[in-house]
N, C-alpha and C positions, 0 to 999 in steps of 0.2 A: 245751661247757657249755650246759644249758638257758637260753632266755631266761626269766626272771623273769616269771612274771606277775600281772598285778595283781587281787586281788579282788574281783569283782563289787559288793561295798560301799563300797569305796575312793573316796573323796569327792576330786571335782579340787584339786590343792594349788596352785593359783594361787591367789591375791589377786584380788580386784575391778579393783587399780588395774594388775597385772600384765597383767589379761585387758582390762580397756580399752587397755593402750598396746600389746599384741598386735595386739589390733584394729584398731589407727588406724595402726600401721605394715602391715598384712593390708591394708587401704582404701586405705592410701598408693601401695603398691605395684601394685594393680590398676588404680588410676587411670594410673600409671608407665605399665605397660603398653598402655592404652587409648588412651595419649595417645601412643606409640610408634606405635603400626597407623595412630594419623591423620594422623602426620606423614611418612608414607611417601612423600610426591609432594613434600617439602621442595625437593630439587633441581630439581625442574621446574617449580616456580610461582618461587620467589626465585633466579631465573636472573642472569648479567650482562647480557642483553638488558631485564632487565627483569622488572615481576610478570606471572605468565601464570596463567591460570584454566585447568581443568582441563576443560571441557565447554560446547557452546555455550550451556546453559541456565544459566550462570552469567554469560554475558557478558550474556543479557539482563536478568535480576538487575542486573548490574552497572553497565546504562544508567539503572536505575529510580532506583538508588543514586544515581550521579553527580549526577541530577537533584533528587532530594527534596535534597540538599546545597545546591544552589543556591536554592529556594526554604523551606527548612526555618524554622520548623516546618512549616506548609503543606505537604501530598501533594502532589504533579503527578497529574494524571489524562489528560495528553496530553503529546505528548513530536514534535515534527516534524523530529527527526534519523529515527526508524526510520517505515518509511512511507511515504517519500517519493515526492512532493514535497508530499503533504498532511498526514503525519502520520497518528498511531495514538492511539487513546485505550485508553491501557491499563487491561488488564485483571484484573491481579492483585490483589489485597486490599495495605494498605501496611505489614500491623505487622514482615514480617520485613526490607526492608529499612530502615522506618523505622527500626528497631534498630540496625543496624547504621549507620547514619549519626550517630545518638543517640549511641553505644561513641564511634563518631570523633571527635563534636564534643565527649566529655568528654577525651577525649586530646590531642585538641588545641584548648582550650583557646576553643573556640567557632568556630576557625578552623585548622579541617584541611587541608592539602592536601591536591592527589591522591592524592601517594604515599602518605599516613596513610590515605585514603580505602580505595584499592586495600590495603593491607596488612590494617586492619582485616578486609574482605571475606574478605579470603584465611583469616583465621583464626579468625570466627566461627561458619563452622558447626563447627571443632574445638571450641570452647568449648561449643558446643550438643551437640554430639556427648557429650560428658562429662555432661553433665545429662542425658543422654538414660539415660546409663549411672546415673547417681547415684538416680534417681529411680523407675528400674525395680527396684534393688535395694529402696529401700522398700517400695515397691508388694509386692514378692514376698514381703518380711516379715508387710505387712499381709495377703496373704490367705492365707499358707502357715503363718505363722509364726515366732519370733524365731529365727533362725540362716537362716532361708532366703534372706536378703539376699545373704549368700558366694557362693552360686555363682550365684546372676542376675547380681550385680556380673562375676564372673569369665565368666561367659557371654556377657555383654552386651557386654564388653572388647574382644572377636577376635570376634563374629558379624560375618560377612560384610554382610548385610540392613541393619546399623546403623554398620559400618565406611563403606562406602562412601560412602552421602550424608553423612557427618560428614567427608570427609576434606577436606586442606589444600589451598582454593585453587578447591573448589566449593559457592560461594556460592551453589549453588541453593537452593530452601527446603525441600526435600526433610526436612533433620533437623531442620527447626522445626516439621513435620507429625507428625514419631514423637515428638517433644516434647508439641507439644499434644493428642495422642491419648493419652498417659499420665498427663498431666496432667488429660484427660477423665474418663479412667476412675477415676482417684484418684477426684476429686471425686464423683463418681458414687457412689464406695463410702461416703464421707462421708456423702453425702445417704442413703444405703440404711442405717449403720450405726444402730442402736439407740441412742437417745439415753442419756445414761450418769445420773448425780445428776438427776432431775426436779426437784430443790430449785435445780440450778446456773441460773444466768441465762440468758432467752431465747435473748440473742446469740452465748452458749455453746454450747448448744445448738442452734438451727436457725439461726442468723444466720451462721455464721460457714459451716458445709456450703452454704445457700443462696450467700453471694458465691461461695464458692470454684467451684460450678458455673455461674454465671451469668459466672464471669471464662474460665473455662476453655472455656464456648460460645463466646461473646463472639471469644475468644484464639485459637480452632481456626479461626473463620470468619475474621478477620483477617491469620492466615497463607496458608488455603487453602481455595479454595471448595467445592471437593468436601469438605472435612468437613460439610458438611450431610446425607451418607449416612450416615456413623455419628453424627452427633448426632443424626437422626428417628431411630435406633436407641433411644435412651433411652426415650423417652414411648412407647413400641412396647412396649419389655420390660416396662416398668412398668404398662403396663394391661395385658397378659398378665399379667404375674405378679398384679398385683390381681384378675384375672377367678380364678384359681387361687386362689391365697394370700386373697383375703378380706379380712378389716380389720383384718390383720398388714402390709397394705403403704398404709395412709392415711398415716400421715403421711410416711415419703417420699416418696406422690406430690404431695402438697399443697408441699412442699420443692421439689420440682423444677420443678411449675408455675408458683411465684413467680421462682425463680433462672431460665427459661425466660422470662420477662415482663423482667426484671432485663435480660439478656443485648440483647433483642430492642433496648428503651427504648436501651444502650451503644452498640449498633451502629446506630442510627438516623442518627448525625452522619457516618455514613459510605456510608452507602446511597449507591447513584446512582440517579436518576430512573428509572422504567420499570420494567416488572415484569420483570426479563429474566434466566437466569441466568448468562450470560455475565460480567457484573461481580457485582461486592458489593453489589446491588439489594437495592430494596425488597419482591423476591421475600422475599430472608433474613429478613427483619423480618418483614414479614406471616408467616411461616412459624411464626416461635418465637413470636410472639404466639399466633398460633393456638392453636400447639402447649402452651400455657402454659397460656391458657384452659380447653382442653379437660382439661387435668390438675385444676389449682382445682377444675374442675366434678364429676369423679371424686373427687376430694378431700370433698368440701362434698358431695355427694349419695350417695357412698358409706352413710356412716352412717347416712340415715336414708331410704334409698331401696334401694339395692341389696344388704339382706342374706340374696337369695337366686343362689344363680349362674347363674340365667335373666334376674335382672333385671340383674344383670352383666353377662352376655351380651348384653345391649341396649345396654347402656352404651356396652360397649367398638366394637359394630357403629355405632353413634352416632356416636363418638369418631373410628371410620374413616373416615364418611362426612365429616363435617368437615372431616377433613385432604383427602381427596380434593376437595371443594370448592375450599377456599385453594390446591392447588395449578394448578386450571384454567388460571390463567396461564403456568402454563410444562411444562402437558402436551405439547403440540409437542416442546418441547426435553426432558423426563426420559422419556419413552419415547424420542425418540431415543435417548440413554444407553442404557439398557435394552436395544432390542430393539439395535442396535447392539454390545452388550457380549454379549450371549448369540449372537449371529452369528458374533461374533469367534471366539467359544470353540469354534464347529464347521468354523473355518476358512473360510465363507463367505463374509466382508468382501474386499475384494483390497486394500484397504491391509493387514490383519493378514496377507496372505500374502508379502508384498512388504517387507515393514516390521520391522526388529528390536522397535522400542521398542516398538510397541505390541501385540505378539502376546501373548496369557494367559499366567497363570503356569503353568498345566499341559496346555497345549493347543498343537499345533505344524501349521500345515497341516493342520488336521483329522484332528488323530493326539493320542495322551496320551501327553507328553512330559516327562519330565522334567528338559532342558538347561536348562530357561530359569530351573524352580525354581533348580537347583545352584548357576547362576550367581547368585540374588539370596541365597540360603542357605547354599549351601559344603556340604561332605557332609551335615550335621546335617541336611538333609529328611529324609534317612531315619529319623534318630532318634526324631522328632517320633510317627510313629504308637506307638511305644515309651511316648513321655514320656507320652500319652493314657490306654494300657491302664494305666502304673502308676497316674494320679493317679484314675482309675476304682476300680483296684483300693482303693488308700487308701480313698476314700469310701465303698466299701463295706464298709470294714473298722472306720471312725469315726461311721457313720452319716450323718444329713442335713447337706446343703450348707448352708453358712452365707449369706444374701443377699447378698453380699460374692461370696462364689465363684461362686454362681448364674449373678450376673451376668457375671464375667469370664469365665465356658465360656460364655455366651450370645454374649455380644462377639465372643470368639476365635471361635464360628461362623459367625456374621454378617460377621466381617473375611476369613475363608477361602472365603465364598461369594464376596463382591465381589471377593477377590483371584483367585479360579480365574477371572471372566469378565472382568472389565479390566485394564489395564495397571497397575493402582498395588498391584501387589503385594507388596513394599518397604513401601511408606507407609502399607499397613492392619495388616499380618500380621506383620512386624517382630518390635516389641513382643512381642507377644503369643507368638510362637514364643518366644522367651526364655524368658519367663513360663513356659511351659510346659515347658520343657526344664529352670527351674531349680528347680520344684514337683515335678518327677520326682524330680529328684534328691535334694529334700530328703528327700522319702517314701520315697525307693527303701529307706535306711537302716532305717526304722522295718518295713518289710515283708520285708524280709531279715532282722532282727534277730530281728522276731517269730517266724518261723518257725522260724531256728536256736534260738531260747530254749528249745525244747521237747527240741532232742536233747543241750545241754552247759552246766553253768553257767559256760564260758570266759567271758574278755572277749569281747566282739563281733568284736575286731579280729582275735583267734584265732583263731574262729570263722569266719571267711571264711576266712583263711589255709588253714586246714586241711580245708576242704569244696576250695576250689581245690588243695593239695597233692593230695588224693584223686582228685581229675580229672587233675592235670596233672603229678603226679609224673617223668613220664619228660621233660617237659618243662622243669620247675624242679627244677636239682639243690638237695641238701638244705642247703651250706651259701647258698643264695642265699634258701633260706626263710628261714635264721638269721637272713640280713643283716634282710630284709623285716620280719620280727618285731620283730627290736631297734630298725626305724627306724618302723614303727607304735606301738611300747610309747613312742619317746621323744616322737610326736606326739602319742602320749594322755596324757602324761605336762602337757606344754608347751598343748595347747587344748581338753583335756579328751576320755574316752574316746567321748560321742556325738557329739563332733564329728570326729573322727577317721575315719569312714566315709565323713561327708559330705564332708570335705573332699576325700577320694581319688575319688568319683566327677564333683564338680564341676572338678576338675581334667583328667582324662579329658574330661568333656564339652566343658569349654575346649578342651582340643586340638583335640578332634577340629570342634567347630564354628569354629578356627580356621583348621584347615585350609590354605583357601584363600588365607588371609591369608601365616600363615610361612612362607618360602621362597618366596615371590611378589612381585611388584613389580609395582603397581597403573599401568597407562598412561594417562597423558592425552587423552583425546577425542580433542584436539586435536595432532596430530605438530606436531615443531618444523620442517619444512616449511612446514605451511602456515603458523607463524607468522611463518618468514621471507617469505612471499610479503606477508602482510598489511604485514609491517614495512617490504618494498619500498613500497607502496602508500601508506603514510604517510609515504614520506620523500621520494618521486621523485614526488610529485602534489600539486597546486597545495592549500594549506590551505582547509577549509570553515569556516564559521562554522557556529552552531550546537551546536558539540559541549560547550561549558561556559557557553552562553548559550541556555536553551532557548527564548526569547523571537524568538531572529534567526533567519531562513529562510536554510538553506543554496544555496549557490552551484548546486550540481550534486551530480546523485546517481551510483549502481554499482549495475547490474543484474548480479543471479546469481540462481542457484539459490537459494531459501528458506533451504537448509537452512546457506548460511555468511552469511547478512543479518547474525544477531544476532553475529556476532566479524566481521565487517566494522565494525560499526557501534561493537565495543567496543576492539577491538584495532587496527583501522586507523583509526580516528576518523575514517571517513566515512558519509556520510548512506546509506541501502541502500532499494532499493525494495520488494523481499519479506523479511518478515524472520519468525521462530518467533511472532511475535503471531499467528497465524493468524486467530484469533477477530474478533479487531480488527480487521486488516488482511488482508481476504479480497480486495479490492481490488490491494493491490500483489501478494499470491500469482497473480492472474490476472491482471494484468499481467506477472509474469515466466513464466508457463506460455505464455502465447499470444508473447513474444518467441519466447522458445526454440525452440518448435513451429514457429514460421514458416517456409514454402518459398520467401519472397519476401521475398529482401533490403530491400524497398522496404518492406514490412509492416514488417519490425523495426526498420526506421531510423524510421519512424510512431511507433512505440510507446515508441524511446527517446525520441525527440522529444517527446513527448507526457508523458513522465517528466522531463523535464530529465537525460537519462542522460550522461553524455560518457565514463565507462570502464563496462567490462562484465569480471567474473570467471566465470571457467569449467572445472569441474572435472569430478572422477566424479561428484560427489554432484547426480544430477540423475534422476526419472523422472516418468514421462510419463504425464498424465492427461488422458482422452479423455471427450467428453459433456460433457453441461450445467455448465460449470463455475459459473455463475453462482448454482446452489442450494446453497442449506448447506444441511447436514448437520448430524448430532448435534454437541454444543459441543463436541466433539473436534477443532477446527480443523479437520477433516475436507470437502470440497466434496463434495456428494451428486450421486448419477445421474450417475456417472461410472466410465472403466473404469481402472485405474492398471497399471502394468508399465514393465518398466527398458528403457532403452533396446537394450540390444542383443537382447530379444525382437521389436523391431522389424523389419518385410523390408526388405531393405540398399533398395530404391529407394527407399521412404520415409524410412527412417533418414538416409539420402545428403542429402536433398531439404531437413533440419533446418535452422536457422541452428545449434543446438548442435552438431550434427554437423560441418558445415563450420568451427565455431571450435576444436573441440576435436579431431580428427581429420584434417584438410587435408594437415598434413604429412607424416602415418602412408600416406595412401591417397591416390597418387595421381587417383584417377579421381572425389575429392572435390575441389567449385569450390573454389578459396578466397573470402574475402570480397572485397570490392572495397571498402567504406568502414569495414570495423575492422582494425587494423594490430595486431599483435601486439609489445606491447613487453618482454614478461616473462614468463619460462617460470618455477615453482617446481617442486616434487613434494609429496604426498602420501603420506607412508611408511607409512598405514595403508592403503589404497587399493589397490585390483589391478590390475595395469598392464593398459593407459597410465594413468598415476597423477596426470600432471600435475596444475597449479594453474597457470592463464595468466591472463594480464592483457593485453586489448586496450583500446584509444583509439579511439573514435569519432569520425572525420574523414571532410571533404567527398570528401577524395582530389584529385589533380591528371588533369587531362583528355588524354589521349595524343588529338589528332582526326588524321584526315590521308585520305587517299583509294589505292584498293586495286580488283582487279573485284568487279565487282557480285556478293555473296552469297560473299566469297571470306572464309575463314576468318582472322583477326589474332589473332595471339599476343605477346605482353608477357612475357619470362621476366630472371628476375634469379635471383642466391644470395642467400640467405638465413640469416645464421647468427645465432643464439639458443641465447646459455647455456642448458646443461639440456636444448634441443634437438638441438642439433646444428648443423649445415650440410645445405642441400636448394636444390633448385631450386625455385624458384615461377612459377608459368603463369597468366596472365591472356587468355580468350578472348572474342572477340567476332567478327561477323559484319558486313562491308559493307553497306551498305543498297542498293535497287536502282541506285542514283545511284553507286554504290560510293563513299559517304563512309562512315567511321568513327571511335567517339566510346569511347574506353575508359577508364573510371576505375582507377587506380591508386594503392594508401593509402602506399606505404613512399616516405622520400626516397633518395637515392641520392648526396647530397651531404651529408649530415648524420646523425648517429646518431637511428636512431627509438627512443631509450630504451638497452634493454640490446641491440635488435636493430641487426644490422648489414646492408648491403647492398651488390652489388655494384657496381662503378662505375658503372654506368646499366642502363638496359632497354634486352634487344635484342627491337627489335619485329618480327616475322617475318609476310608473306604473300605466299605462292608463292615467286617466285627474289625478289622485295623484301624489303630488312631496311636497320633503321638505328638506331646507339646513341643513346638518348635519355636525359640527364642530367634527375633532377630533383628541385627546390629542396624544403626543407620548409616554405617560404612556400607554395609551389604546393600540397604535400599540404592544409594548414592554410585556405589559402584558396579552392580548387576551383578552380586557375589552369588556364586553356587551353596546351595547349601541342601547338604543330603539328610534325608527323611525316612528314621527307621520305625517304622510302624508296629506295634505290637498290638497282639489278641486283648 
């Protein structure tokens, strides 16, 4: 039997109040899902060990956290747990974990504990994450259209690019940046929109678009300092379009130079001293003041000055030179950026060749690649040149851009530019790819429709059916058309017949920009490895102060590699010398590059010395930068005039020659010395890590003295076993050489009567030279103290 079809005339038989509670169970249900994708890493943050964060840039987050708690309301702008032993004066803007301490202290009641602390954490960027989704879908309303909201929601739900930094447990500020970029833009369209009743009240009118952009500048520089690239975007597009457009675009700009002035005057009580861009300076301020001024001025002499587009043209040349003035102060640093970010993109930098995180999004080892998009977008990059040609075609099918859309394809190409050359492609382009993948799909309907309209007066939904029967007939047998038909007649039936198109490609789109999400399961930064090594580290090590009293100077620090300072510092709650502050703490990053680098035992015990070090951690994650460590480089926590590469590029004599080398390889090779004053008490692993994978923990000790007398220039040997969980069992060798006198003086770190930790050893050292040897027992007072202890050798 045919399906029934419905008349072209046929008016939707829902209700108002049927197609509102449709909709609010449609919105209910894609939030369901939205908040399903975010809660994917449930099991590995609310663990029985405890909460764990998903990546190291949320531990650092999570220290800023900790602290603003203790002195709230009041920011911290210094913190002398990471740093150490001087401290870092941090560098991030405070509003996104102010928030998140704010959430705590309502829940708990002015007085949060940790655990409220840390869980909040864990769940706020999901909460953000959802607003990120809720807020796109207006956005896509307001420039697409009422129904286009459907599939940006459902799009926005499973994109990978907006999945990620929303999810449970990473506290980074990552989704409070595609938050305040949407929220930019909104305001933005506000401020461009055509004012509506000229009879309605000022504040109506331009007061209320002015805050909303002055809060939303304000909001984006608060969370994150680089939105100052796409906030000078605004006053950019807007005297361009006013050099264009004429005195169709006065009064948005006169809106946007006040809410600009507005923004500047907010963020004043938060500047720091100096013109610098590294913090939330008074660079920012002077910036948007400028940037405000120079709008007013456009404003205000438009009309009675520039109504030719030569005098325009001066204007806006005017307006440039201006901006280029106010930024004098921090030309150093933004052509750093700059020429930096375009070096990247041609693989020339040797950190972007060396370096996951910060290689471009479409640029690989000076190759154009698209792994890295995939990974921040899921299959839908490829869509995206799709979503362009259709929302092209629409426009030219509806004629001129509305200033509202203008601007959003301005945006979206200005966010695709900075996205191809720097690493924040995620936090520019996000958004915006939604936008556009969910503007296709609204149009795709009306451009398909139009064209079928001319060969059938079928319904639409028919009408597809049956252009795709045509194609794909041997493909779709016919009673599966049937079904098809009957299950789109009962959806056109139930959300009416022009939503019934859109729905079925915004679903499609869903999938397919899911992708990456369904049937995957998102892995923690962080392996539960190394958090059990860290958890060793805070349970088997003497407590610091410092870690909930930012006020008190800790006892002793842990030299390692940079790249685990910040979850040493959050997860083992001890004080760390290098840590991801880079910017800040360029200091302790060259303090632990020149440890590590050291050929000379005596160098590195200097420099722990010189840090207050007493443990040292030591993994994969270590590579090796050569040259002037001492210059920075672009704010990219980056050291300039320097060569970088991983260690095992290195030639084995030098590599051998390391202190890293000798802590983290000794027992693998033996023709590597071991230490003589770091004792190895704790082996972990690394499960993301390519073996050797370890995660070690050594003690810095004086070591005990083996002295005793041998011929002159005759070689002494010190061997024991050695056994360490996770390692093994091996022999260890300690050599040294008589003096002419033939005395000899050999430091030795493990006891031999007492456990060193997790490590064990054998019942003493046999010290061996020539036909001499003799078992020498010793104390862990002697390791602890640097006891002498004399060695009588017999035949």
């Amino acid at each position: 039997m045919p399906t029934r079809m419905l008349p072209p005339e046929e008016v939707d038989p829902t209700s108002p109040v049927s197609r509102r509670l449709l909709g609010l169970m449609g919105a209910t249900l894609i939030l369901a899902v939205a908040l399903w994708a975010r809660l994917m890493t449930l099991d590995q943050v609310f663990t029985p060990a405890g909460i764990r964060f998903i990546s190291g840039d949320a531990y650092l987050h999570l220290r800023r956290i900790l602290i603003t708690a203790q002195s709230y309301p009041v920011v911290p702008y210094a913190d002398n747990y990471n740093g150490f032993p001087i401290g870092i004066e941090i560098n991030w803007p405070p509003l996104w974990d102010f928030l998140v301490v704010t959430l705590a202290k309502l829940l708990g009641f002015g007085r949060p504990s940790e655990h409220m602390l840390l869980t909040v954490a864990a769940i706020f960027p999901v909460l953000v994450g959802l607003l990120v989704v809720l807020s796109l879908g207006l956005l896509a309303r307001r420039l697409f259209g009422r129904g286009a909201e459907w599939p940006a929601w459902l799009i926005a739900a499973l994109y990978p690019a907006l999945q990620h930094p929303s999810l449970l447990g990473n506290v980074d500020h990552h989704s409070g940046v595609e938050l305040s970029h949407v929220l930019l833009v909104m305001a933005t369209i506000a401020v461009l929109s055509p004012s509506g009743d000229r009879r309605a009240p000022w504040l109506r009118q331009d007061g209320l678009p002015i805050v909303a952009l002055a809060a939303a500048v304000a909001g984006a520089l608060l969370v994150w300092m680089g939105a100052i690239y796409l906030i000078a975007f605004v006053p950019a597009f807007l005297a361009l379009a006013w050099l264009v457009g004429g005195l169709s675009w006065q009064r948005p700009i006169w809106r946007a130079g006040i809410a600009f002035l507005l923004a500047a005057l907010f963020l004043l009580p938060f500047a720091r001293p100096g013109l610098t861009f590294i913090n939330l300076s008074l660079f920012h301020t002077v910036a948007l003041l400028g940037m405000g001024v120079v709008l007013i001025g456009l404003g205000l002499l438009g009309e009675t000055y520039a109504r030719t587009r030569r005098r325009r043209l001066l204007l806006v040349g005017v307006t440039g030179l201006v901006i280029a003035i106010l930024s004098v102060p921090l030309a150093g640093r933004f052509w750093g950026v700059v020429i930096a970010g375009l070096v990247k993109a041609f693989g020339r930098y040797p950190w972007a060749q060396n370096t996951y995180e910060w290689q471009p999004l479409l640029f690989e080892n000076g190759r154009v690649s698209f792994r890295r998009a995939v990974s921040a977008y899921g299959p839908s990059i490829f869509i995206l040149p799709l979503a362009l040609a259709v929302l092209a075609l629409w426009h030219r099918r509806t004629g001129r851009l509305s200033q509202a859309q203008l601007f959003f394809y301005s945006w979206t190409a200005a966010a695709g530019v900075l996205a191809s050359v720097t690493f924040m492609h995620y936090q520019l382009f996000g958004p915006s790819a939604v936008l556009l993948l969910a503007g296709a799909t609204y149009h795709a309907y009306d451009l398909v429709s139009g064209y079928l309209s001319h060969r059938t007066a079928e319904p639409h939904y028919m009408r597809v059916l049956r252009v795709v029967s045509a194609r794909c007939r041997s493909i779709i047998p016919a009673h599966r058309l049937t079904q098809t038909a009957a299950v789109s007649e009962t959806a056109a039936v139930l959300f009416g017949r022009r939503a019934t198109y859109r729905w079925s490609l915004a679903l499609v789109l869903a999938v397919v920009s899911g992708w990456s999400v369904i049937g995957s399961r998102y892995q923690s930064e962080i392996p539960p490895g190394t958090y059990a090594t860290l958890d060793w580290l805070r349970t088997h090590t003497p407590p610091t102060s410092g870690y909930d009293q930012i006020t008190v100077q800790p006892e002793y620090g842990i030299m390692s590699p940079w790249g685990y300072g910040d979850i040493i510092a959050g997860a083992a709650q001890r004080p760390a010398v290098a840590d991801g502050e880079h910017e800040t703490n360029l200091r302790g990053f060259i303090a632990s590059q020149q440890f590590f680098q050291s050929t000379e035992e005596d160098e590195a015990l200097r420099i722990a010395k010189e840090n207050n070090v007493r443990y040292v951690l030591v993994g994969r994650f270590f590579r090796v930068f050569q040259g002037d460590l001492s210059r920075f480089g672009p704010p990219t926590g980056m050291p300039g005039s320097s060569q970088v590469y991983a260690v095992d590029r290195m030639p084995d004599a030098q590599r051998n020659r390391m202190i890293y080398t000798r802590l983290f390889s000794w027992m693998r090779s033996p023709q590597i010395a071991p230490p003589q004053h770091f004792r190895l008490i704790h082996a972990g692993v690394e499960e993301s890590a390519p073996p050797p994978n370890n995660l070690l923990i050594y003690e810095i000790v004086p070591g005990a003295r083996l002295t005793g007398t041998a011929n002159p220039g005759q070689e002494v040997v010190a061997s024991l076993q050695l056994t360490v969980p996770g390692l093994g069992s091996g022999p260890l060798r300690f050599v040294t050489q008589a003096d002419p006198t033939g005395r000899f003086d050999l430091v030795v770190p493990y006891s031999t009567t007492a456990p060193n930790y997790d490590a064990r050893a054998s019942a003493g050292y046999q010290v061996t030279s020539g036909t001499g040897k003799a078992i020498v027992a010793v104390s862990e007072s002697a390791v602890q103290q640097g006891e002498q202890i004399a060695v009588e050798m017999t035949p």
